[in-house]
C-alpha positions as CSV (number, residue, x, y, z in Angstrom):
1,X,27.9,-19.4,51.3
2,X,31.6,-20.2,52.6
3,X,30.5,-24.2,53.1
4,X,29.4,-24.1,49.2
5,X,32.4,-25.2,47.1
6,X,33.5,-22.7,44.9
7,X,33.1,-24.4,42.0
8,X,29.3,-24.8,42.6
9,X,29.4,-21.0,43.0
10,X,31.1,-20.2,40.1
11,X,28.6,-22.6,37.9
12,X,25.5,-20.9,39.8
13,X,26.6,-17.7,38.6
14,X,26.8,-19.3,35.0
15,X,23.7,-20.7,35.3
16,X,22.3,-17.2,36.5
17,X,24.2,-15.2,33.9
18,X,22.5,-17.4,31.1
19,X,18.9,-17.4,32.7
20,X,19.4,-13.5,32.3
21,X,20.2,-13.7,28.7
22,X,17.4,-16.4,28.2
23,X,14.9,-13.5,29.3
24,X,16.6,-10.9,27.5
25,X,16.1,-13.2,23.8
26,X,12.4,-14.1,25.1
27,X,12.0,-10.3,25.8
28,X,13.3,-9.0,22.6
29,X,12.0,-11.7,20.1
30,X,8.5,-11.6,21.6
31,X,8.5,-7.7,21.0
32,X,10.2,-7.8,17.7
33,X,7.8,-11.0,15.9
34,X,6.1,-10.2,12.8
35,X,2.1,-9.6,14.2
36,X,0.3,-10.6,11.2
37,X,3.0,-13.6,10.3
38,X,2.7,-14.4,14.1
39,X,-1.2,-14.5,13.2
40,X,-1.0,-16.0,10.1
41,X,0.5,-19.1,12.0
42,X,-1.6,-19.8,15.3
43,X,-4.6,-19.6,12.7
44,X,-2.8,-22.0,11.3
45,X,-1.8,-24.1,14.2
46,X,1.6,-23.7,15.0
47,X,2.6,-24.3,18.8
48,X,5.1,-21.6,19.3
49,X,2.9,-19.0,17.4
50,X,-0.2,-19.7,19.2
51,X,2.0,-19.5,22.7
52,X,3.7,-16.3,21.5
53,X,0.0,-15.5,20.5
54,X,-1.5,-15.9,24.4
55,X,2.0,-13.6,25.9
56,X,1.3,-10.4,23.7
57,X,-2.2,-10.8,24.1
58,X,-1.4,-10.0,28.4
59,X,1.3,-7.9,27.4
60,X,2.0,-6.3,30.8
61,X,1.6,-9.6,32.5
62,X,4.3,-10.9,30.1
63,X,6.7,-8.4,30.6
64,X,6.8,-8.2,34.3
65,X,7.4,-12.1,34.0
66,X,10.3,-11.3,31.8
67,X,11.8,-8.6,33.7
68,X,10.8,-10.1,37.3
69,X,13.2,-12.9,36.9
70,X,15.5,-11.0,34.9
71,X,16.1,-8.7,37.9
72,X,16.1,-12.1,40.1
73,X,18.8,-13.2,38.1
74,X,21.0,-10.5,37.7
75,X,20.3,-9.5,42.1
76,X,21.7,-12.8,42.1
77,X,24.7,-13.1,39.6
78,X,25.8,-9.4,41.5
79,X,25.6,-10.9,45.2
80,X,27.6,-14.2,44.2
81,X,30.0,-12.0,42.7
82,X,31.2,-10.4,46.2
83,X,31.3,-14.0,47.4
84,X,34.0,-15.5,44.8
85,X,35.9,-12.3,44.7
86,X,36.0,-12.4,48.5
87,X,37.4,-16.0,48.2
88,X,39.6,-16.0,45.1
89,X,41.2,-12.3,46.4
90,X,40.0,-11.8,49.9
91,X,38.3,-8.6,51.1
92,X,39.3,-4.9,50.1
93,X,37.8,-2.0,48.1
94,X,39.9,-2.6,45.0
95,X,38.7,-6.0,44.7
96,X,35.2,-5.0,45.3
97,X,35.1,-2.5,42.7
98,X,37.2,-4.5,40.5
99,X,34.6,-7.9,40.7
100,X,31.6,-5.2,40.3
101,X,33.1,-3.6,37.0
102,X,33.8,-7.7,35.4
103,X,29.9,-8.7,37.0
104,X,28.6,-5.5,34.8
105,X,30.6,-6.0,31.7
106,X,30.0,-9.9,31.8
107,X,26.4,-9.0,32.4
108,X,26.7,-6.6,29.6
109,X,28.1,-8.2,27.0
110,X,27.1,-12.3,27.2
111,X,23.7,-11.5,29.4
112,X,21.7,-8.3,27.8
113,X,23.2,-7.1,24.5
114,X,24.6,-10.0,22.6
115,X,21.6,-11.7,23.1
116,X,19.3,-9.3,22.3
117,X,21.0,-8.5,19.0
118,X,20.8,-12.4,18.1
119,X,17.2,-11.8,19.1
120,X,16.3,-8.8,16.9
121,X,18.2,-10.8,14.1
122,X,15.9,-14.1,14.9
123,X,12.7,-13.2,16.4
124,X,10.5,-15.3,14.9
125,X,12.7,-18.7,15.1
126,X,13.6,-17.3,19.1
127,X,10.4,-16.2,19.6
128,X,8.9,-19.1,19.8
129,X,10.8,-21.3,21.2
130,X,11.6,-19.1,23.9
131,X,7.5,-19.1,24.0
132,X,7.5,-23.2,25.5
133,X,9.1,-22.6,28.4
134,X,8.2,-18.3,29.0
135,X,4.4,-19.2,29.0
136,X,4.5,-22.2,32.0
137,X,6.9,-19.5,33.8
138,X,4.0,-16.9,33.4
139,X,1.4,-19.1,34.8
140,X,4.4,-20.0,38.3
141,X,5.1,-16.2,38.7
142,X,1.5,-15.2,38.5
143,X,0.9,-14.0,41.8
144,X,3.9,-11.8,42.2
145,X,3.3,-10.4,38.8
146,X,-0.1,-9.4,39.8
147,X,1.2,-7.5,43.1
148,X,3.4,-5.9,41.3
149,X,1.6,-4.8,38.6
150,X,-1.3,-3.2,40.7
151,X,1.5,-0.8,41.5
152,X,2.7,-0.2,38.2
153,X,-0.9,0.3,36.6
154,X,-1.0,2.6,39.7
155,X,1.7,4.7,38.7
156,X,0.9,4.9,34.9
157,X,-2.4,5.8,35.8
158,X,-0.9,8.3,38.1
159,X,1.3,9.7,35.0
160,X,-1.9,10.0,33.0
161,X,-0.5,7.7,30.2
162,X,-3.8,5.5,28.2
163,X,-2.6,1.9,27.9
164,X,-4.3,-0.4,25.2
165,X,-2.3,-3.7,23.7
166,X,-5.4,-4.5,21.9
167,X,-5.8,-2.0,20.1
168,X,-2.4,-1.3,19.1
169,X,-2.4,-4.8,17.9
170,X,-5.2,-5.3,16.0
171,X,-5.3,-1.3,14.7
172,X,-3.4,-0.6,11.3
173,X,-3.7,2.8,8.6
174,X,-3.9,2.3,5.2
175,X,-0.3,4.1,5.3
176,X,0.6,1.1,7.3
177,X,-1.0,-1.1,4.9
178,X,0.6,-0.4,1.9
179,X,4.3,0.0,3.4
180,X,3.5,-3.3,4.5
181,X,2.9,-4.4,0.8
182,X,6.1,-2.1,-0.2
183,X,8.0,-4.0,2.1
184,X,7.2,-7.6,1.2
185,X,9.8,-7.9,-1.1
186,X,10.2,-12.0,-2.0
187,X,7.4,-12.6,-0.1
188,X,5.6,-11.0,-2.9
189,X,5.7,-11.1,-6.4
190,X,6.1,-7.9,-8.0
191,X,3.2,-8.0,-10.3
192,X,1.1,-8.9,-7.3
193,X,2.5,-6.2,-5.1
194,X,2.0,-3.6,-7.7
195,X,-2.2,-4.8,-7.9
196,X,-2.1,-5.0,-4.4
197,X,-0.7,-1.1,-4.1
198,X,-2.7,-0.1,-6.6
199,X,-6.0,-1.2,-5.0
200,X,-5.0,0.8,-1.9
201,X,-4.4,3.7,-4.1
202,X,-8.0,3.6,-5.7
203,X,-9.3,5.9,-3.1
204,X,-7.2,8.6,-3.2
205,X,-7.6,8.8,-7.7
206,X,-10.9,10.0,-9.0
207,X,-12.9,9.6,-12.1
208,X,-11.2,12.8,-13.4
209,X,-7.9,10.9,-13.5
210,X,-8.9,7.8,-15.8
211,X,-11.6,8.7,-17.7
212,X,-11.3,9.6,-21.5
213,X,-11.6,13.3,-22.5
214,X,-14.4,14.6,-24.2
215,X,-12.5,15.7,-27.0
216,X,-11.4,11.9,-27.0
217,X,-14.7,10.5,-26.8
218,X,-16.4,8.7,-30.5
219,X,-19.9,9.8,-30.7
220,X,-22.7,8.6,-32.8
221,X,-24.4,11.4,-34.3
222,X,-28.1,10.8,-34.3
223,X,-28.5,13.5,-36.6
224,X,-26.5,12.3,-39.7
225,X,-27.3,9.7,-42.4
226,X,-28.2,6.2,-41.2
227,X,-25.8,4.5,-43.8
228,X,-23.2,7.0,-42.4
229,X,-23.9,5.9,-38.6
230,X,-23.8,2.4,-39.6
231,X,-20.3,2.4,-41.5
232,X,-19.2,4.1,-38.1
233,X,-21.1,1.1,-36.4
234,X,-19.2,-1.4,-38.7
235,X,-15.8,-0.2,-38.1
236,X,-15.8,1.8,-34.5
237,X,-13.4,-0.7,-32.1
238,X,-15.7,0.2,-29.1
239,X,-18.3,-2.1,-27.7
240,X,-20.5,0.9,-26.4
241,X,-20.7,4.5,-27.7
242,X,-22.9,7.5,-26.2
243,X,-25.0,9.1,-28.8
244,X,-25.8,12.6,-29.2
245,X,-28.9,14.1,-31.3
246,X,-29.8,17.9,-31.7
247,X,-28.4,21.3,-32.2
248,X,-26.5,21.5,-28.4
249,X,-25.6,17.8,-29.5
250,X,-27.0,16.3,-25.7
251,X,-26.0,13.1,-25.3
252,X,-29.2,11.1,-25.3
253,X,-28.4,7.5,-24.6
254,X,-25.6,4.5,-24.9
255,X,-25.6,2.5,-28.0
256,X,-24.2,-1.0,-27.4
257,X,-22.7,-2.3,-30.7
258,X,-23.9,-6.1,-29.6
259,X,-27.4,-5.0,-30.0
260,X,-27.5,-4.0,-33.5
261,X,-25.8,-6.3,-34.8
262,X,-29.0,-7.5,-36.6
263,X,-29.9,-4.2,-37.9
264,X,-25.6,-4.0,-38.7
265,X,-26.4,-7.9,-41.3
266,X,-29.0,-6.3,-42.5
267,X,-27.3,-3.4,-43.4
268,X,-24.9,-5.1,-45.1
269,X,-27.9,-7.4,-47.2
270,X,-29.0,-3.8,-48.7
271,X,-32.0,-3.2,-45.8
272,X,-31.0,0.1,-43.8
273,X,-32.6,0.5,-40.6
274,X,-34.8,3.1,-39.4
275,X,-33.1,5.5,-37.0
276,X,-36.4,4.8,-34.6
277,X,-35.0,1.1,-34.5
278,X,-31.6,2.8,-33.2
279,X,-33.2,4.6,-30.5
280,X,-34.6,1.5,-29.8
281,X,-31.6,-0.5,-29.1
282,X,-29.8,2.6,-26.9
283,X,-30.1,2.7,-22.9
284,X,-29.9,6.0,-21.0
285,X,-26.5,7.4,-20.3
286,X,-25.5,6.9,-16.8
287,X,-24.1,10.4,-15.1
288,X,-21.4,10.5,-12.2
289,X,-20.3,13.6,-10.5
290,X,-16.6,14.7,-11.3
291,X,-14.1,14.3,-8.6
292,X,-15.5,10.7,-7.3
293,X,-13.0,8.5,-6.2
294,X,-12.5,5.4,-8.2
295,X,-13.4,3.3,-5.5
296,X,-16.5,4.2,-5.1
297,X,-17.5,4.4,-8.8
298,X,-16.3,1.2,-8.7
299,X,-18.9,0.0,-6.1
300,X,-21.7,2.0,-8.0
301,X,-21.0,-0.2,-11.3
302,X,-21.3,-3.2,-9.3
303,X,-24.4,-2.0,-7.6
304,X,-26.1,-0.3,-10.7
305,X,-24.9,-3.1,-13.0
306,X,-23.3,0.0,-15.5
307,X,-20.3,-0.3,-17.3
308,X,-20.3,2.8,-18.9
309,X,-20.7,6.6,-16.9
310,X,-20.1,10.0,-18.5
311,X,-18.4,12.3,-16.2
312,X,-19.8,16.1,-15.6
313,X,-18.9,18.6,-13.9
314,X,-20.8,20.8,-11.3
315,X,-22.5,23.0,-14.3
316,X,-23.6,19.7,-15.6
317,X,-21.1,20.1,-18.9
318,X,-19.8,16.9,-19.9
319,X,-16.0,15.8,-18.9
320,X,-15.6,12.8,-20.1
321,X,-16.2,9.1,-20.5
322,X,-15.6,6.5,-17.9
323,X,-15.6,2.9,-18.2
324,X,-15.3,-0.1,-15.9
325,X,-12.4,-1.6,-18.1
326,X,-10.5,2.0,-17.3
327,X,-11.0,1.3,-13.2
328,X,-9.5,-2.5,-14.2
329,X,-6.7,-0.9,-15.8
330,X,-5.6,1.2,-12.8
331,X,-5.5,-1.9,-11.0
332,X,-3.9,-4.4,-13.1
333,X,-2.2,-1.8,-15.8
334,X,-3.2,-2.0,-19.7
335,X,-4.7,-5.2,-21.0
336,X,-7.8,-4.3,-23.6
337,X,-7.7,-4.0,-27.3
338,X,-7.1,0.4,-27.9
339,X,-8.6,1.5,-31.2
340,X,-5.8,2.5,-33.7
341,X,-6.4,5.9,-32.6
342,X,-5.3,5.7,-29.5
343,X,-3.4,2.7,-29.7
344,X,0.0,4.5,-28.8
345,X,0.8,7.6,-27.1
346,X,4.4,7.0,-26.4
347,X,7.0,6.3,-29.0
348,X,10.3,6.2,-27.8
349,X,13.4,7.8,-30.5
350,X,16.5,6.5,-31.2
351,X,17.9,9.0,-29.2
352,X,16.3,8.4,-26.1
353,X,13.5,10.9,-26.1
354,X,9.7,10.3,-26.5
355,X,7.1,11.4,-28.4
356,X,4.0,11.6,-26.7
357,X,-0.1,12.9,-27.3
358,X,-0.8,16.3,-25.4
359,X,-3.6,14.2,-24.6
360,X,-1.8,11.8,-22.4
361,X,-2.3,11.8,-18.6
362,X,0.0,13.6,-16.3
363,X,-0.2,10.1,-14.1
364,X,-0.1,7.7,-17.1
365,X,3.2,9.9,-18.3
366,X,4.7,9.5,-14.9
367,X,4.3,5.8,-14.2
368,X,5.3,4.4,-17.5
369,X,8.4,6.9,-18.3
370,X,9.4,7.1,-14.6
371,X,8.7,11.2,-14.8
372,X,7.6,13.7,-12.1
373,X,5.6,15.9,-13.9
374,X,3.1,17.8,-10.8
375,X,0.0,16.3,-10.7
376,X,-1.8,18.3,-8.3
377,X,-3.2,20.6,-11.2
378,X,-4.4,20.1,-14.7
379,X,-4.8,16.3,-15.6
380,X,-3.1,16.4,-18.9
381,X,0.1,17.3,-20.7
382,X,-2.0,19.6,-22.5
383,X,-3.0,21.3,-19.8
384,X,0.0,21.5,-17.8
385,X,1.8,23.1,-21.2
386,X,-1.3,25.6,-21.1
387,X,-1.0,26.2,-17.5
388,X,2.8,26.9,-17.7
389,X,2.3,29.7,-20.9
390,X,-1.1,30.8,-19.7
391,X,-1.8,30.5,-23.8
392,X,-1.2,28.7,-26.8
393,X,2.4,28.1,-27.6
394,X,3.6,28.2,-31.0
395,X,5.4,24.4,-32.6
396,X,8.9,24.3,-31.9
397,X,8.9,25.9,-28.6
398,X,11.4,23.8,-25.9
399,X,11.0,24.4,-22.3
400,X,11.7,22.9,-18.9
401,X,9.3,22.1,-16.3
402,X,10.6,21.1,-13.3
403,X,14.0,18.4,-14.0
404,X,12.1,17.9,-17.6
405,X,12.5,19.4,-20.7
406,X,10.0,19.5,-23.4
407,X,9.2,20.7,-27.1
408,X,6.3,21.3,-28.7
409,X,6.1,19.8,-32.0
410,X,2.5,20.3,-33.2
411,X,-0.5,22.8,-32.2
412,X,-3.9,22.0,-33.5
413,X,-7.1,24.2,-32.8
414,X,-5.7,25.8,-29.4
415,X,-4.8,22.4,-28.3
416,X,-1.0,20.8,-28.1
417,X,-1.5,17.9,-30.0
418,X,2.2,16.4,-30.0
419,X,5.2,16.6,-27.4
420,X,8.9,15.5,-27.5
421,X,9.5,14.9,-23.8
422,X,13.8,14.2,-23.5
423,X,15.4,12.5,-21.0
């Protein structure tokens, strides 16, 4: 080394110095790219993404390449170290410690962690461009990195530890999933993250949570007048209603509006129809079990070709009234025509506070006033307010559940029909 010039030592070490922080970016970027963006890309045909592709698919065979001539470089930059110190300052222990400690800090600072935090902060752009040159130098180092790592699968057998890149990188949880979704940010627009989020969300909300009450539900009453069931007919604002007949008032079938509306003309021309005509026109009500998840009521819609369920319960008593419209609005929010009924359950005061139905959903009150009412119990604000008195308040009673407080404004037959929820 003494017939070298010094200046050719001295660029050698630069040159060595910066091939260390070239694997330290390649090592870091690689590790920190974006999978599915990374994916996204090579399927698309991207250079640099389908190389980056090819090195975390060998993982291990990747990494020794990194950190094989990483530890090359830096064996290197140390021993040509103790050769310019030795001719700048001659030979001595102070001047051997002294060149070791500015070796370690250079290789510190310009070698290892400034270029791995301009990785972490670049990955994709370093990534792959550190991928061009990183995959040829995989294919040249080959056969050491095989020797090598017959010793380190060796030892990580020997440690017990299970090692599987593929799949940890094709393997994700729904969790995962919809943190992903969370976390899109601009990538996403809101109104599409929100469907996206709430399609993930469909399995873990059953029928229970966006079906209508029974108490909620419009009947046609088979039993009264046929002029009475057609005014109903002429100005209910549902397309299909569930009609009931006898003295337990069973529901015996689904009346679609659409298919009497001849019978509905010639009601209106003076010709009443026959209630055997109406029976005619009905289909059988469709049952589900309470406590299905949405999701999968949603597939048995699409595979029974129904629109309409009634939700019971295990004693076979009837819950409710599902439709497919109320599994759309959990996924896109409110967009059909309510009846004036139950065209508004939240009206906001000038003072801040809302007045809402005792009917409304726990989840439905939570989402569009930004609550945190619990929802692992009752369903409804009705039944929450039951649950909390275990009875029937009295009008005019305030009280606080949780950060929230309430008052009861009106009580009708043992159920809380109207609640001022302040904020």
């Amino acid at each position: 080394m003494d017939n070298i010039p010094l200046s050719w030592q001295i660029g050698l070490l630069l040159l060595l110095l910066s091939l260390t922080a070239f694997f330290s970016v390649a090592e870091t970027s690689l590790m920190s790219l974006n999978r599915y963006r990374m994916r996204h890309l090579a399927k698309q045909g991207h250079r640099g993404a389908m190389l980056a592709s090819r090195l975390i698919a060998q993982t291990d065979k990747t990494l020794g390449a990194i950190l094989l001539g990483n530890t090359f470089c830096i064996v290197g930059s140390s021993t040509l170290e103790v050769f310019i110190s030795k001719r700048l300052f001659g030979e001595g222990d102070y001047v051997l410690m002294a060149g070791s400690l500015a070796i370690t800090f250079a290789i510190l600072v310009f070698s290892e962690i400034s270029p791995k935090v301009i990785a972490a902060a670049h990955a994709e752009k370093l990534g792959f461009a550190s991928s061009y040159l990183l995959y040829p130098l995989l294919w040249l180092f080959t056969p050491v990195v095989w020797f090598v790592n017959l010793f380190v699968k060796g030892f990580v057998k020997l440690l017990g530890v299970r090692v599987n890149f593929d799949e940890q990188a094709s393997s994700i949880t729904t969790e995962e999933l919809r943190s992903i979704v969370s976390d899109a940010g601009q990538y996403i627009p809101s109104q599409s993250r929100m469907i996206l989020l709430n399609l993930l969300d469909l399995e873990d909300i059953i029928v229970d949570d966006a079906m209508t009450a029974h108490t909620m539900v419009e009947f046609i009453d088979l039993d009264h007048p046929v002029e009475q069931i057609m005014e109903q007919l002429a100005s209910s604002h549902h397309s299909r209603l569930p009609v009931r007949e006898g003295d337990h008032e069973d529901i015996v079938g689904i009346l679609h509006v659409r298919k009497v509306l001849p019978l509905l003309r010639d009601f209106q021309m003076g010709k009443p129809p026959t209630k055997a005509l109406l029976q005619a026109a009905m289909t059988l009500p469709y049952y589900i079990p309470s406590g299905t998840p949405l999701y999968t009521q949603l597939q048995q819609f699409q595979k029974r070709h129904e629109r309409v369920a009634l939700v019971v319960d295990e004693y076979g008593e009837f819950k409710g009234l599902l439709t497919l419209e109320d599994i759309l609005e959990e996924v896109v929010g409110e967009f059909t025509t309510q009846s004036p009924d139950h065209a508004s359950h939240f009206h906001q005061h000038e003072d801040g506070s809302w007045l809402v139905d005792g009917a409304s959903l726990l989840r439905d009150l939570n989402r569009k006033l930004k609550l945190s009412l619990p929802t692992d119990g009752p369903r409804t604000l009705n039944g929450l307010i039951l649950e909390h008195f275990e009875g029937i308040p009295e009008p005019n009673t305030s009280f606080k559940i949780g950060a929230h407080r309430l008052e009861i404004l009106d009580v009708q037959d043992r159920i809380v029909k109207r609640v001022k929820i302040y904020l």
